[in-house]
N, C-alpha and C positions, 0 to 999 in steps of 0.2 A: 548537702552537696551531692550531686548527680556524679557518678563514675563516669568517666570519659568514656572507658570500654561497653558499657552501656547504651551510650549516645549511639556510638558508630556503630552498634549491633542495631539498635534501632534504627537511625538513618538507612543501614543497607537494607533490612527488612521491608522498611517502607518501600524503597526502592525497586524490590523485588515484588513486592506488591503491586506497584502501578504499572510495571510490564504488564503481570499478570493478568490485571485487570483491563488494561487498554486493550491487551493481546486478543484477551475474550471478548471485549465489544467490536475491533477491527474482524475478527473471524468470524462473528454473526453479520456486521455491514459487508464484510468483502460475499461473503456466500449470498447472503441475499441478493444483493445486489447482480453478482454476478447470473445466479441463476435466473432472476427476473431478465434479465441481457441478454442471456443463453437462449431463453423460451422466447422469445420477442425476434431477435434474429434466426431462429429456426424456422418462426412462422412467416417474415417477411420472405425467404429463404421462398421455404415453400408457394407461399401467395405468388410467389414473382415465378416458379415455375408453372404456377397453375393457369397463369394471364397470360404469361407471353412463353409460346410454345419455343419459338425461336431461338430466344434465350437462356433456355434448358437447360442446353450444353455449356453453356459459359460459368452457368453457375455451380459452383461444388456439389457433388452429389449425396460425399458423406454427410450426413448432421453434424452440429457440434453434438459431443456429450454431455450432458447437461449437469448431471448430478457429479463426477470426476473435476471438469471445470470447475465448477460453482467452490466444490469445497477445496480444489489445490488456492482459489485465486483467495478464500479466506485464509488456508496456512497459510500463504505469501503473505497477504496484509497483516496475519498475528503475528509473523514472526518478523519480513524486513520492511516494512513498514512501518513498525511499531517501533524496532532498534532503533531505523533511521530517525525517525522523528524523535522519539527521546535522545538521540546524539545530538538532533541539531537544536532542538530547544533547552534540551538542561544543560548540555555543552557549551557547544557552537554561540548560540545567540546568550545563553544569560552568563557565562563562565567567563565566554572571552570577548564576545563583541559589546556586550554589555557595560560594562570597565571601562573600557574600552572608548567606549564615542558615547557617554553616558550624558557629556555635554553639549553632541551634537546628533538631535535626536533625526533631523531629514538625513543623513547620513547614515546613522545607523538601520532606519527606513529602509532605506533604499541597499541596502547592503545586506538584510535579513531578506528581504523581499529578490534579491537577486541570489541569495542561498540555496533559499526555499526552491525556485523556480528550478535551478540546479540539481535540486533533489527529486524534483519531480519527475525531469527527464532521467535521471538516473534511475528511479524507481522503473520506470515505460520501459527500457534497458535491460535492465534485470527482469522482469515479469518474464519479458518476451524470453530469455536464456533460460528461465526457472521451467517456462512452460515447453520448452523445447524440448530440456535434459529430465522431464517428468514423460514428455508424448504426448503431450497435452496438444501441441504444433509440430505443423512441418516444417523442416529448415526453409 
């Protein structure tokens, strides 16, 4: 027979584990990502200064920066991206909605699906604050 205290040592290890691990693939996707975005609108940035002389002035003059961006927007994705989404799927959707309306599944659909959506605007919300109280953005 397995020792209980055992179990829950294990359970939470795992646990801490799949942060871990999510964290480190969100912070490779968000930095890639971001940086690939960063370089792309720098250069449209630019192109659109170099075509249309007129429109010079309308457009930002600083660059983004490229490598600071790139790697704040992958901390943000390892860290609250990662929470969030492990709250709302080990939580949220399998703990308690799950139970829940396990018999009616177009409802629980569309109740995951309006979480999620929720979570996403909240995330766009947060970046934009994260990125602001980093310098990342202007107010």
């Amino acid at each position: 027979m397995i020792n209980s205290n055992f179990l829950k040592l294990y359970a939470e290890s795992l646990l801490i584990h799949h942060v871990q691990r999510n964290g480190a693939k969100l912070f490779a996707v968000g930095t890639t990502s971001s940086l690939v975005g960063t370089v792309v609108t720098n250069t449209l940035i630019n192109a659109r200064k170099a075509v249309d002389k007129c429109s010079a002035g309308e457009v930002e003059n600083v660059p983004i920066a490229i490598l600071s961006t790139s790697v704040a927007y992958g901390v943000y994705m390892a860290v609250s991206s990662n929470l969030r989404y492990q709250v709302l799927a080990g939580v949220i959707e399998q703990r308690i909605l799950e139970p829940l309306l396990h018999q009616h599944k177009l409802m629980l659909s569309a109740i995951c699906f309006a979480v999620r959506t929720a979570n996403t605007y909240l995330g766009s919300l947060l970046w934009v604050d994260y990125a602001r109280l980093i310098g990342n953005q202007k107010a």
